[in-house]
GUTORKOL-446434 format. One line per field, with one value per residue: residue number from 0; residue in one letter; x negated, y negated, z of N, C-alpha, C, O in turn. Coordinates in Angstrom, 2 decimals, decimal comma. Layout:
nr <- (NUM_...);
rest <- (a_...);
n.px <- (X_...);
n.py <- (Y_...);
n.pz <- (Z_...);
ca.px <- (X_...);
ca.py <- (Y_...);
ca.pz <- (Z_...);
c.px <- (X_...);
c.py <- (Y_...);
c.pz <- (Z_...);
o.px <- (X_...);
o.py <- (Y_...);
o.pz <- (Z_...);
***
This chain:
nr <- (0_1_2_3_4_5_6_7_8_9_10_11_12_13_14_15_16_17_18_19_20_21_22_23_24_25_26_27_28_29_30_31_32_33_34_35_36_37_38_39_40_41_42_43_44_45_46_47_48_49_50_51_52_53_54_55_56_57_58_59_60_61_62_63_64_65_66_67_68_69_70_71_72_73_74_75_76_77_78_79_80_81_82_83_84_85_86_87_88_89_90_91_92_93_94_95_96_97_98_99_100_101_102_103_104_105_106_107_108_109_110_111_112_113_114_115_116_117_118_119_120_121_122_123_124_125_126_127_128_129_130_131_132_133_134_135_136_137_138_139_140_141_142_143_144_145_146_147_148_149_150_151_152_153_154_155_156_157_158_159_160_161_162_163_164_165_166_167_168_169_170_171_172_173_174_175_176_177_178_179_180_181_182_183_184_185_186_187_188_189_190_191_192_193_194_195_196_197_198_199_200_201_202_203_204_205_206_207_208_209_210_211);
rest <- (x_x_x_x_x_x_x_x_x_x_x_x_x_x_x_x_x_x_x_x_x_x_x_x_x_x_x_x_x_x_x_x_x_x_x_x_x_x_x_x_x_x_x_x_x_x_x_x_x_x_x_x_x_x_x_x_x_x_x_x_x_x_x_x_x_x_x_x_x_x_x_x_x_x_x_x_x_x_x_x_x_x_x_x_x_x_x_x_x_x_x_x_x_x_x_x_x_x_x_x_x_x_x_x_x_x_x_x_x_x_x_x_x_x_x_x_x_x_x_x_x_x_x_x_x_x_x_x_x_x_x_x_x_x_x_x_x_x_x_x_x_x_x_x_x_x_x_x_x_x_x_x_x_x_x_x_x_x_x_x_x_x_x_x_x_x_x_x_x_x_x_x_x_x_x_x_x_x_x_x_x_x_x_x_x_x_x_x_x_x_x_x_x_x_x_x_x_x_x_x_x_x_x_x_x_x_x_x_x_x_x_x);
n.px <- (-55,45_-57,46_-55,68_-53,76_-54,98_-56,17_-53,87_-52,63_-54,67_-53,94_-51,55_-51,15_-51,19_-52,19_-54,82_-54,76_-51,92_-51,13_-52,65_-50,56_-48,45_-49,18_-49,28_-46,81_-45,65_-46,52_-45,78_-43,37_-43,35_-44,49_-42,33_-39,92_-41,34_-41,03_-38,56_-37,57_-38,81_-37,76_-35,15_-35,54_-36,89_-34,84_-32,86_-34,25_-33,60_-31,36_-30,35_-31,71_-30,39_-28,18_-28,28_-28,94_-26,67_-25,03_-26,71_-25,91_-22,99_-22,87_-23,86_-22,33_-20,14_-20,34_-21,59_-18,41_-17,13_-18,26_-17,96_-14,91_-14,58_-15,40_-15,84_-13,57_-12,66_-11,84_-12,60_-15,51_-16,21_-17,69_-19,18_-20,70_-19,10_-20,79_-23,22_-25,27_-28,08_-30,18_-31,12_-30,68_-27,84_-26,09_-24,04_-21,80_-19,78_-16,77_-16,58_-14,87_-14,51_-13,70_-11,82_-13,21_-13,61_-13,03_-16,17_-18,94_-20,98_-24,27_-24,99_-27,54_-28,50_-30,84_-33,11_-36,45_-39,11_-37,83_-36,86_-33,57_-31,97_-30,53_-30,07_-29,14_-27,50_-27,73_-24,33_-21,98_-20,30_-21,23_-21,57_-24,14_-26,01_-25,14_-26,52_-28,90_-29,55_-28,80_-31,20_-33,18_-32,09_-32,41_-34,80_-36,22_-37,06_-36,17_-33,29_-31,85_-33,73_-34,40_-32,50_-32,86_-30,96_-30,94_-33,33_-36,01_-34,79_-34,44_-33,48_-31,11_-28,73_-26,34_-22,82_-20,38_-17,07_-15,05_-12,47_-11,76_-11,21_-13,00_-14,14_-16,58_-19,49_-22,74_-25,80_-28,45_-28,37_-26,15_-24,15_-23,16_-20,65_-19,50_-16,57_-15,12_-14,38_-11,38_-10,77_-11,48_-13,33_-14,59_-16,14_-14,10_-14,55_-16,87_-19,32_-21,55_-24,65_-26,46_-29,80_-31,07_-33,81_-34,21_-32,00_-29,43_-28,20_-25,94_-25,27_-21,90_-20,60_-17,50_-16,16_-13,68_-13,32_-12,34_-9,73_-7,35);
n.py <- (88,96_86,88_87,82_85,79_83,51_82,67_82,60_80,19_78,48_77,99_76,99_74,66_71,43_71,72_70,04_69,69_69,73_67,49_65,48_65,45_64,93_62,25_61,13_61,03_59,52_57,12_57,06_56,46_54,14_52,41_52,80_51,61_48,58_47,43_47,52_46,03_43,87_42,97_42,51_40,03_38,42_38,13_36,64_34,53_33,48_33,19_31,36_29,39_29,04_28,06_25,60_24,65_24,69_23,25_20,41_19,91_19,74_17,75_15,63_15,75_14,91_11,94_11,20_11,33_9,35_7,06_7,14_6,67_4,24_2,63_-0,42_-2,94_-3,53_-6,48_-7,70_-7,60_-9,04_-9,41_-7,49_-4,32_-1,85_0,21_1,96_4,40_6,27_8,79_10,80_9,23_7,01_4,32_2,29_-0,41_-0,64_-1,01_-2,03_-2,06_-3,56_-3,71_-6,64_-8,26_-9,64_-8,10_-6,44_-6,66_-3,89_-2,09_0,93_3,52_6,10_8,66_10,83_11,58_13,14_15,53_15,11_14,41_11,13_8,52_5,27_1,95_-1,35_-4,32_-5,45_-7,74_-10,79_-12,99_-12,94_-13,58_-13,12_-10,46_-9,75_-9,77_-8,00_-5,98_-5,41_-5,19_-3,12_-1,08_-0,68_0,28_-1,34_-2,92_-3,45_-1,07_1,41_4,43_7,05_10,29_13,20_15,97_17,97_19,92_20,28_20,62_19,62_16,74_16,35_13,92_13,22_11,14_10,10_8,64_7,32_7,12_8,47_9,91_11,07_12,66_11,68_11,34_9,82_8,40_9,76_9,74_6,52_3,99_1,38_-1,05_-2,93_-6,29_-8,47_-8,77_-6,93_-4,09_-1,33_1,19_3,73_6,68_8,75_11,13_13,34_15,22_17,22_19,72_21,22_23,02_24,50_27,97_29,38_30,11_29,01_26,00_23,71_21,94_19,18_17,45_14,03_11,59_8,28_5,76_4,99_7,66);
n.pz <- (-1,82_-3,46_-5,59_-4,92_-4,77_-7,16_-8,88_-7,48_-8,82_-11,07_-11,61_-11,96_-14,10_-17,78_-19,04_-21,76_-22,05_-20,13_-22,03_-24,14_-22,65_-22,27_-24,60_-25,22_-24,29_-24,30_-27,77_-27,05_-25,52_-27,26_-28,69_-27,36_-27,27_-29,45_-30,02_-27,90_-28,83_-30,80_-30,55_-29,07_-30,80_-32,62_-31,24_-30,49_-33,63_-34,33_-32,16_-33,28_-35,60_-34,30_-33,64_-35,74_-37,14_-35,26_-35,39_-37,89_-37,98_-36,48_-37,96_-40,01_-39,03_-38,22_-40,96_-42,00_-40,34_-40,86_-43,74_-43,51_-42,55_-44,23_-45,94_-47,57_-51,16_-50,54_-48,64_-49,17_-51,38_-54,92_-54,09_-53,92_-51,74_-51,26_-52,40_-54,07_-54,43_-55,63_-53,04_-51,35_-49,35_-48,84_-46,83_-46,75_-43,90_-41,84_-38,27_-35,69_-32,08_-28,71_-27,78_-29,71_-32,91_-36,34_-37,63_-39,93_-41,09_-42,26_-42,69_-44,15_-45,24_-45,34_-47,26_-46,33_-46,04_-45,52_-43,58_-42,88_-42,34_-40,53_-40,61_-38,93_-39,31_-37,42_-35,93_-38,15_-39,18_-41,16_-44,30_-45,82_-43,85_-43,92_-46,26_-46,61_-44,04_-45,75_-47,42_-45,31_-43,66_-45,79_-46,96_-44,44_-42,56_-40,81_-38,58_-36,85_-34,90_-37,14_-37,10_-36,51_-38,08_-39,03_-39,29_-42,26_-44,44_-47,46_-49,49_-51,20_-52,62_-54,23_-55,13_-56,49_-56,65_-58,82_-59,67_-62,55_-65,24_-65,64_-63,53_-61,32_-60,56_-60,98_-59,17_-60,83_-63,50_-64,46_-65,54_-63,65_-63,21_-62,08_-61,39_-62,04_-59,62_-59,48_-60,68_-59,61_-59,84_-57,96_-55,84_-54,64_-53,41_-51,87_-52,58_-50,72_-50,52_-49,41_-49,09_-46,32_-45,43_-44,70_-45,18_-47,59_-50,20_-50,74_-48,70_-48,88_-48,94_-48,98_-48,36_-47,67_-49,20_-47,46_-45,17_-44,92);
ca.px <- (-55,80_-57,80_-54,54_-52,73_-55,98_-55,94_-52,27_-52,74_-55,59_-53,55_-50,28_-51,30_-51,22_-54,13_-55,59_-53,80_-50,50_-51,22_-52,80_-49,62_-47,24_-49,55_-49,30_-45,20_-44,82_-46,84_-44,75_-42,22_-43,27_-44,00_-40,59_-39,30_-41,77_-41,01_-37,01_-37,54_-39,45_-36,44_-34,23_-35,83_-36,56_-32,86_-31,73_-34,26_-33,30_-29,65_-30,24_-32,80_-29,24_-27,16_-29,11_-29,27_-25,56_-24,43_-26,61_-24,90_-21,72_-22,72_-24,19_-21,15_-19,20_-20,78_-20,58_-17,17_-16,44_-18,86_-17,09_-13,21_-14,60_-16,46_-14,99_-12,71_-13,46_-10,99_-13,37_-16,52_-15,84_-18,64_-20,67_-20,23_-19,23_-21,50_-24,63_-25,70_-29,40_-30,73_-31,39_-30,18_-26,43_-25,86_-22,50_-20,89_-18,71_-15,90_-16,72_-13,80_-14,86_-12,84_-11,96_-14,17_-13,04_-13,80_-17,23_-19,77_-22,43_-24,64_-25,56_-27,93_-28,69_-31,97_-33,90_-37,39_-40,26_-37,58_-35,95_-32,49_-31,92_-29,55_-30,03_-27,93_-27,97_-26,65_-23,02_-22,26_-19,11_-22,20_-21,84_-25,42_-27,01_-25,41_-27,70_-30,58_-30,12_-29,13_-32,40_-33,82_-31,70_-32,46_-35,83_-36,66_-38,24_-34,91_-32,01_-32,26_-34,47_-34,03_-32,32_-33,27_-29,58_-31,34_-34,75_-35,95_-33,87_-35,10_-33,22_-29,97_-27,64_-25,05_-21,92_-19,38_-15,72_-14,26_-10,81_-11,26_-10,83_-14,83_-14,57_-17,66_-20,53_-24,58_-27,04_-29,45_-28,16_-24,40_-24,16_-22,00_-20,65_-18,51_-16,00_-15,19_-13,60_-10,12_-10,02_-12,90_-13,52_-15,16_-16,07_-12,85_-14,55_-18,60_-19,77_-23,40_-25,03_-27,80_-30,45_-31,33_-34,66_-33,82_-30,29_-28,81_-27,28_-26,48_-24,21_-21,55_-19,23_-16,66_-15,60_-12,57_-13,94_-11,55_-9,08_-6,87);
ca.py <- (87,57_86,98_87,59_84,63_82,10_82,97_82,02_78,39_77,51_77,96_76,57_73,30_71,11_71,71_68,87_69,31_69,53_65,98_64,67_65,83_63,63_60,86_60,60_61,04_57,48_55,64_56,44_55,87_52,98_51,30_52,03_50,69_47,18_46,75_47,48_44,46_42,17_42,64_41,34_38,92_37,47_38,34_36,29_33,34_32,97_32,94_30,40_28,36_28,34_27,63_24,71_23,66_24,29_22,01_19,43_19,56_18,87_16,35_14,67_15,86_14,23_11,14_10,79_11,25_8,50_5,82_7,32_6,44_2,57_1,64_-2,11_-2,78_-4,83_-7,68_-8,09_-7,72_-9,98_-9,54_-6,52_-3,29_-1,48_1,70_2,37_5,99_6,55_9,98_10,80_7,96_6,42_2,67_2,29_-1,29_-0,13_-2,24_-2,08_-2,80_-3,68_-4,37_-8,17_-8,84_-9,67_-7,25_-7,61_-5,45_-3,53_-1,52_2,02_3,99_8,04_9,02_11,85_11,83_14,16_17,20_14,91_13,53_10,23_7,51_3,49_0,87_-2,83_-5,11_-5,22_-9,29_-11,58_-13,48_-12,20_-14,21_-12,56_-9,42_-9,33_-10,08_-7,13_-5,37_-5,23_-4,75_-1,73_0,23_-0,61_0,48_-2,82_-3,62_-2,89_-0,08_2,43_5,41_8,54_11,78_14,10_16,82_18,36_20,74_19,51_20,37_18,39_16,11_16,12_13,61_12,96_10,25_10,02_7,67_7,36_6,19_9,48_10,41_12,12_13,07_10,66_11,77_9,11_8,47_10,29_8,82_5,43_3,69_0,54_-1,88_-4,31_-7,38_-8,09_-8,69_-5,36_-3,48_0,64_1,62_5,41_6,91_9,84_11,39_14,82_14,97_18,82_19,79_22,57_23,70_25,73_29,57_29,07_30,49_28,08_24,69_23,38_20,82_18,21_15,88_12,63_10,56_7,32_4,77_5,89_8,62);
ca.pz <- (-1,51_-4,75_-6,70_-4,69_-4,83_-8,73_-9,35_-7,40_-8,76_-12,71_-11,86_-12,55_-15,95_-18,08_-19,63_-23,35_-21,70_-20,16_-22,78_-24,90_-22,27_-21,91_-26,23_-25,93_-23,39_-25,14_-28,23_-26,24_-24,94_-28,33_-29,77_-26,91_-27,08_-30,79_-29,85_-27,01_-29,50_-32,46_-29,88_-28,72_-32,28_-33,73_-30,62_-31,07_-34,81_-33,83_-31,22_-34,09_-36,90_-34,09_-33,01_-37,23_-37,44_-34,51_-35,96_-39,00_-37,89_-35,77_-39,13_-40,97_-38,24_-38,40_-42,42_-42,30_-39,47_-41,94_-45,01_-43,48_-41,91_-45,55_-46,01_-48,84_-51,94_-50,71_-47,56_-49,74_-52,88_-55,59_-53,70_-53,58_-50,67_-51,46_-53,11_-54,43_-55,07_-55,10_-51,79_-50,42_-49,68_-48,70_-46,90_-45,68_-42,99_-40,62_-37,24_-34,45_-30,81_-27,75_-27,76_-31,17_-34,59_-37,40_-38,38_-41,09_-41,18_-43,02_-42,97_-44,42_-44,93_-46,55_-46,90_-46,62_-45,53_-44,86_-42,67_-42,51_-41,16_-40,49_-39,85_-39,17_-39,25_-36,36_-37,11_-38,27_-40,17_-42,38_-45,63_-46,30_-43,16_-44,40_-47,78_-45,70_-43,26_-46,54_-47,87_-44,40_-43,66_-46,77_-46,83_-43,49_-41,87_-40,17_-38,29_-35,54_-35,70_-38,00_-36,38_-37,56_-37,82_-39,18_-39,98_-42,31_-45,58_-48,56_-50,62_-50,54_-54,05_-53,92_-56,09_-56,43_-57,70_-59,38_-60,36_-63,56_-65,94_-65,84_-62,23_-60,43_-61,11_-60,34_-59,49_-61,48_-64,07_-65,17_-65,13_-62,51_-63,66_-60,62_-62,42_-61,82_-58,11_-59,63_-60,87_-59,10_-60,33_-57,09_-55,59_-53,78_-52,84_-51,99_-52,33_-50,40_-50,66_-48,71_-48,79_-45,87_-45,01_-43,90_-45,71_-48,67_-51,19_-50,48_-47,45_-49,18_-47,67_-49,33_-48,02_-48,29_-48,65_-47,00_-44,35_-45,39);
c.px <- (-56,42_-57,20_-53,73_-53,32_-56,05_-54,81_-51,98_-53,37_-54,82_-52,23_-49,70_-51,27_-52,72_-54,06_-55,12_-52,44_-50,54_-51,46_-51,60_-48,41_-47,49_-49,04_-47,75_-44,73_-45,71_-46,40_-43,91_-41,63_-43,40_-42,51_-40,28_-39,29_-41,08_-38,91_-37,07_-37,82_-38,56_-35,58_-34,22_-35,85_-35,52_-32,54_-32,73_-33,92_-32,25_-29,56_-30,72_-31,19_-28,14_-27,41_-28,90_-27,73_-24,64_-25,25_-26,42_-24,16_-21,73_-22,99_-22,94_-20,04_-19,01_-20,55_-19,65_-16,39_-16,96_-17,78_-15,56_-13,33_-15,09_-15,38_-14,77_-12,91_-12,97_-12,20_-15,04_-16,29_-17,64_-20,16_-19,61_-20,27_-19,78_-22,15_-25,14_-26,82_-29,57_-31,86_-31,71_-28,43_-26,86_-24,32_-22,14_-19,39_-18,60_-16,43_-15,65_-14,30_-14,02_-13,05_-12,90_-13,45_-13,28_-15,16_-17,75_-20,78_-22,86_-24,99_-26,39_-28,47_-29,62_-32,49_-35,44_-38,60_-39,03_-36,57_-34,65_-31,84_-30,64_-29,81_-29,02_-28,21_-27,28_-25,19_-22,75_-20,88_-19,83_-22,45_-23,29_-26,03_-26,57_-26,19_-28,65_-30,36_-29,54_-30,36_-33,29_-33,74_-32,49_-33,79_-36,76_-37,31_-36,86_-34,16_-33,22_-33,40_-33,80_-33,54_-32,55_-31,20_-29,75_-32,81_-35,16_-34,89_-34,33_-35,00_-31,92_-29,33_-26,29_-24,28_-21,04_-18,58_-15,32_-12,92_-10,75_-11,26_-12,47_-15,19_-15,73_-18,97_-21,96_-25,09_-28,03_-29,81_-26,82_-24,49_-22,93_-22,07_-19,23_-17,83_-16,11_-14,28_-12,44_-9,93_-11,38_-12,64_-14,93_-15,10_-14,92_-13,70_-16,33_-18,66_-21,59_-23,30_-26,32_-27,90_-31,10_-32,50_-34,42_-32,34_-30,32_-27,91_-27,18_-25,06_-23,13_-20,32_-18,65_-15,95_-14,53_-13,41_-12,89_-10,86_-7,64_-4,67);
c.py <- (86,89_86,49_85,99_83,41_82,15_81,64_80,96_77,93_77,56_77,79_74,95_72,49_71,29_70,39_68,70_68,83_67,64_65,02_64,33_64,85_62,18_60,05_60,42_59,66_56,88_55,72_55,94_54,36_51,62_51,01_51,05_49,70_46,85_46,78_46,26_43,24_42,20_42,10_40,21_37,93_37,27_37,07_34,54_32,80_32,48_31,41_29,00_27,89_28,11_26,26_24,08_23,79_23,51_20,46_19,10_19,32_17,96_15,28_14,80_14,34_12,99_10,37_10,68_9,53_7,10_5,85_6,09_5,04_2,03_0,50_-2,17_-3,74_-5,88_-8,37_-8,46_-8,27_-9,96_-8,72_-5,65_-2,36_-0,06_1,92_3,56_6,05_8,51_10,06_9,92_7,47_5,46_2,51_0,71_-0,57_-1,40_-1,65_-2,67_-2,53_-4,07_-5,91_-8,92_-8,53_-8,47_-7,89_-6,14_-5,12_-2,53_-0,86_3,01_5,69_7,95_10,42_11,50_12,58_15,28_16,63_14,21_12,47_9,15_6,58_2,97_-0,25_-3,23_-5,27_-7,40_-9,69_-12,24_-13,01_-12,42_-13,37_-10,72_-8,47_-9,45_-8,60_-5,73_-4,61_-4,46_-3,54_-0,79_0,33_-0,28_-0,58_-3,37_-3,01_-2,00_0,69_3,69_6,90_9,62_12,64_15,57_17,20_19,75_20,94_19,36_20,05_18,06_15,63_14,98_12,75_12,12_10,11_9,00_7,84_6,40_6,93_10,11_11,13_11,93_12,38_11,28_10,86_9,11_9,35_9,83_7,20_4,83_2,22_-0,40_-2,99_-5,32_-7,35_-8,72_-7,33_-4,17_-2,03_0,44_2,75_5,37_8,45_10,66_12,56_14,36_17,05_18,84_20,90_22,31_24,61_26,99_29,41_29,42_29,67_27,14_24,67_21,81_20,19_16,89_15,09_11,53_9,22_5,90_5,31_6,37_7,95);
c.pz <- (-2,72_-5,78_-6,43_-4,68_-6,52_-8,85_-9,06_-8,00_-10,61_-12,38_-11,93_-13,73_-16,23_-18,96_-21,01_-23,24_-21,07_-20,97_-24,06_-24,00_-21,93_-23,75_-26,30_-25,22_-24,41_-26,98_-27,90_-26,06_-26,18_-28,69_-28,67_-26,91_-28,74_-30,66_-29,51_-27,94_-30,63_-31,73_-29,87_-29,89_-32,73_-32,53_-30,99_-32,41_-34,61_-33,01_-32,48_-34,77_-35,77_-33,69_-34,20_-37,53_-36,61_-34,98_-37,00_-38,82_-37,48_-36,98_-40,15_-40,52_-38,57_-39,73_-42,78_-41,67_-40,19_-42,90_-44,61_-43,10_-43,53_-45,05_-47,25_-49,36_-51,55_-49,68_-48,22_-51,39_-53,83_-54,71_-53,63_-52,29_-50,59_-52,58_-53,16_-54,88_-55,01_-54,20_-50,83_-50,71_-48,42_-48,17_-46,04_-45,12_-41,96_-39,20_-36,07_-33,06_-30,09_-27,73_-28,90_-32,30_-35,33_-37,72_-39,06_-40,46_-41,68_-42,36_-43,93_-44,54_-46,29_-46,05_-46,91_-45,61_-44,91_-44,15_-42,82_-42,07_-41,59_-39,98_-40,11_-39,10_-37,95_-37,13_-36,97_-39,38_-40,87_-43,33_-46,17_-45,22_-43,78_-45,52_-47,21_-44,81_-44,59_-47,25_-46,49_-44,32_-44,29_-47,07_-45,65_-42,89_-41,19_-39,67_-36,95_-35,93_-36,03_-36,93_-37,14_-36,85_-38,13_-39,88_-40,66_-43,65_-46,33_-49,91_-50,28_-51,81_-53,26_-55,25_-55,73_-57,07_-57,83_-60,34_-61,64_-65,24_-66,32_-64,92_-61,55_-61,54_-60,32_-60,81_-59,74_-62,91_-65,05_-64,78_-64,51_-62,41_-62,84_-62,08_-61,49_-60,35_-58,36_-59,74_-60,92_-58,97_-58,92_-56,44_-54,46_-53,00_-53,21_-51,70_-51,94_-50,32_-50,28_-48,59_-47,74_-45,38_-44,30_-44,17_-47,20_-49,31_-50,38_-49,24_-48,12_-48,60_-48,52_-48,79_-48,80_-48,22_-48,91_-45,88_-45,41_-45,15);
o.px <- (-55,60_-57,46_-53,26_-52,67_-55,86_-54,86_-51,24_-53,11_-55,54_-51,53_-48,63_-51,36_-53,78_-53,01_-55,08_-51,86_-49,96_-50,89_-51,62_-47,60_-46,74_-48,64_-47,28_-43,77_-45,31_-46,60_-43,54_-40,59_-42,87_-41,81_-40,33_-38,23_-40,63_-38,19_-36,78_-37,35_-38,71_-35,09_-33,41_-35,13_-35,23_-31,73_-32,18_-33,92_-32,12_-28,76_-30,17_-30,75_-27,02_-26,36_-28,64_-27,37_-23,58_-24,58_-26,69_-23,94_-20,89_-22,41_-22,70_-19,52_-17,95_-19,80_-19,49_-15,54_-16,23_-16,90_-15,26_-12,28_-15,03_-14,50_-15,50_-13,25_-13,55_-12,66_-15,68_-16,27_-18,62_-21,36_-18,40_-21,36_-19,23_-21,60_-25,58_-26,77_-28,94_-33,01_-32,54_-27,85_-27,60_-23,41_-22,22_-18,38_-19,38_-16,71_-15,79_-14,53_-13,31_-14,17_-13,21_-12,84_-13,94_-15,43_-17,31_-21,40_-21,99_-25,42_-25,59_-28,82_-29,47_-32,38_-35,62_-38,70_-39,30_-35,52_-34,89_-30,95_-30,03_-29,88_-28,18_-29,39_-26,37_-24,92_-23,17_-20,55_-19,11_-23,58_-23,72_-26,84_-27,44_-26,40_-29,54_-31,36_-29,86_-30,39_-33,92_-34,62_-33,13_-34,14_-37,97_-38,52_-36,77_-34,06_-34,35_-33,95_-32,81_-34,29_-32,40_-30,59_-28,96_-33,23_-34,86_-34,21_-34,86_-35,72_-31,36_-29,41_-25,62_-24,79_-20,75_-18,87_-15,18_-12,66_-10,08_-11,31_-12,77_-16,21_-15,86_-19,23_-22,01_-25,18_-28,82_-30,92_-26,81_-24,91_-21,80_-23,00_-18,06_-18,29_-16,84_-13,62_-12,17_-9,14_-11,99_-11,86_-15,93_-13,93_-14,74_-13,19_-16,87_-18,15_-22,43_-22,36_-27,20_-27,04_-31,86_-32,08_-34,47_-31,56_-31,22_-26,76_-27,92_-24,16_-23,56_-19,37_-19,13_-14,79_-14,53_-14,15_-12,68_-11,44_-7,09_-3,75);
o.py <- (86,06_85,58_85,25_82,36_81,00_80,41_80,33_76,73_76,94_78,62_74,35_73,28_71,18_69,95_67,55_67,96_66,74_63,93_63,32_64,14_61,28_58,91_59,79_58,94_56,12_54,69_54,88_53,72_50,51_50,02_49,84_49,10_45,71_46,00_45,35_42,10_41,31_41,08_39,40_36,93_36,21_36,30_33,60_31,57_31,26_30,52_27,90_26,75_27,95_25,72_22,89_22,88_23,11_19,43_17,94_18,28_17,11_14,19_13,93_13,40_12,62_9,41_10,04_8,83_6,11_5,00_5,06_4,40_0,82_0,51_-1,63_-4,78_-6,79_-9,48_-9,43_-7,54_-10,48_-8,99_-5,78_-2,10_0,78_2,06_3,91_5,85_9,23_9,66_9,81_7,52_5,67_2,60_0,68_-0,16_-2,23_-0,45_-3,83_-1,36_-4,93_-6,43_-10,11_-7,51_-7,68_-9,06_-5,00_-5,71_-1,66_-1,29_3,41_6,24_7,55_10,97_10,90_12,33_15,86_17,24_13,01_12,77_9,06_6,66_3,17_-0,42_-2,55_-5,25_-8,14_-8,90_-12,42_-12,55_-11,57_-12,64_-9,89_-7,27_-8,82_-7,92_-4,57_-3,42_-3,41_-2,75_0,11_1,44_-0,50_-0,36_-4,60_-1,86_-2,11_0,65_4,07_7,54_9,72_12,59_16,39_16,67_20,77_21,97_18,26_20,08_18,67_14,42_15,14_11,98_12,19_9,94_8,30_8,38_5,39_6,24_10,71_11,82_10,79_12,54_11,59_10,58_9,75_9,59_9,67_6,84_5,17_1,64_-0,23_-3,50_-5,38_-6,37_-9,45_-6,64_-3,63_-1,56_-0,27_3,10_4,47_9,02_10,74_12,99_13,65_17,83_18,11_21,71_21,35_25,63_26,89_29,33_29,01_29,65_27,05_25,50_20,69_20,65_15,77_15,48_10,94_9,05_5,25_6,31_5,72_8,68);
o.pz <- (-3,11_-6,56_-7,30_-4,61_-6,91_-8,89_-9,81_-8,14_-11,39_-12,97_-11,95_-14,67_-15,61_-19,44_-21,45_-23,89_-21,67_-20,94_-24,77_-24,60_-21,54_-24,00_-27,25_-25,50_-25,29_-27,62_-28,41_-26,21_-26,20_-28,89_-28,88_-26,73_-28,90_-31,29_-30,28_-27,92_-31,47_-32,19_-30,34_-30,02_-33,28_-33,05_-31,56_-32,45_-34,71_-33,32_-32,50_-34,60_-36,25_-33,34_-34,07_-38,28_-37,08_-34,96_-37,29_-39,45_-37,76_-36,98_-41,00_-41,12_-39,09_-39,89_-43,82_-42,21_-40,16_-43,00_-45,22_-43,23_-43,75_-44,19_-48,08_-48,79_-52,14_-49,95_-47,81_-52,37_-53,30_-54,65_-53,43_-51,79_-49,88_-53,68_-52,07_-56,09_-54,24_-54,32_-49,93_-51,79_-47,45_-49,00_-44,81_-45,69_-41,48_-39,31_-35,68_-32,77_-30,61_-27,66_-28,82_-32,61_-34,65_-37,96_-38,90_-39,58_-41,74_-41,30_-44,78_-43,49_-47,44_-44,95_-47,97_-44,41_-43,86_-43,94_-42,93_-41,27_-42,65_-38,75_-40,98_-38,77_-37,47_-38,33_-36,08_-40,27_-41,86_-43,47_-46,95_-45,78_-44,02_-45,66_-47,80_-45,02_-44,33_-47,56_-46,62_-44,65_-43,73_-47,49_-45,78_-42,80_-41,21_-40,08_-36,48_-37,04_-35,40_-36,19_-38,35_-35,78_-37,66_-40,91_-40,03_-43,65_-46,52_-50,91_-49,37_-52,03_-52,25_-56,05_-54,54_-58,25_-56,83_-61,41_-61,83_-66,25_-67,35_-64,99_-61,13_-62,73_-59,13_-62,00_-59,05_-63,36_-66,27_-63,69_-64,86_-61,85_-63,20_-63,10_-60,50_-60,02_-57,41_-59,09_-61,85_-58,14_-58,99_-56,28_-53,64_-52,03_-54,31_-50,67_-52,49_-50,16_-50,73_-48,24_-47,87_-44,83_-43,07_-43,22_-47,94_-48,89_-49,40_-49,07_-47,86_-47,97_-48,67_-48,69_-49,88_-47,25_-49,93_-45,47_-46,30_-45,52);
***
């Protein structure tokens, strides 16, 4: 009897042996939390550049559909229909509406503070009100208000071609010289290049500029 109260009372865990499977879950249990939380991060990053690469195209989109309306020198006599600053572009673009004439209006794309943005003017046939919401536009004190297309833009290169054996023009840097509006040297074509934050090299996009 002795022998068989013995042998129950030691066929239990001893106290190292537990403490030896309490130490193997809670490795366990880290790998597993730090497995869960690499997911979870890998999947919000993913979600973050898919989120910054749909609103890039939508701003791609957008530049392209300004780019192909600009207005042509015959319509704009003694202005130019596109202005290149660094980190800024100026675009008169046509506008067609159901049952309305052609009429203009100005666009704008700047960068500033990171952000991306785009204004527009009321669209208008007043070449005189159009220099007036010219100035407004590009100066921010006018027109709509400013849309942001992307944020997080830490800088905004842009190039302009000209067909006139000199190629690819940088503002503020080459000089860019409009003739006369008989025989008007004006950009056929805009490279814009944008960095990006959490992006490798630059993101660039060339534009026909007129329709194709």
């Amino acid at each position: 009897m002795r022998m068989q109260k013995r042998a129950r009372i030691t066929s239990g865990f001893t106290l190292i042996e537990l403490l030896v499977a309490i130490t193997v879950m809670a490795i366990v249990a880290v790998l597993g939390w730090r497995g869960l939380d690499g997911i979870v991060r890998a999947r919000l990053t993913l979600n973050e550049q898919l989120d910054q690469s749909r609103g890039l195209q939508l701003a791609f989109a957008q530049m392209q559909s300004d780019c192909a309306h600009i207005a042509s020198t015959a319509i704009l006599p003694d202005r130019p229909p596109i202005v290149v600053e660094p980190g800024k572009v100026v675009i008169v673009r046509t506008v067609f509406t159901d049952n309305q004439p052609m009429r203009l209006q100005i666009v704008a794309y700047q960068l500033k503070n990171g952000v991306l943005t785009r204004r527009e003017s009321p669209a208008t046939r007043d070449l005189d009100a159009l220099d007036n919401m010219w100035t407004s536009t590009t100066s921010g004190t006018g027109g709509t208000p400013a849309v942001a297309l992307q944020s997080g833009v830490e800088s905004l290169n842009v190039r302009i071609w000209i067909n006139d054996g000199a190629g690819w023009r940088v503002p503020g840097v080459d000089v860019v010289t409009y003739a006369t509006a008989a025989t008007p040297i004006v950009p056929t074509g805009l490279e814009m290049s944008l960095r990006v934050a959490g992006r490798s090299g630059n993101l660039t996009k060339v534009f026909l500029l007129g329709p194709v």
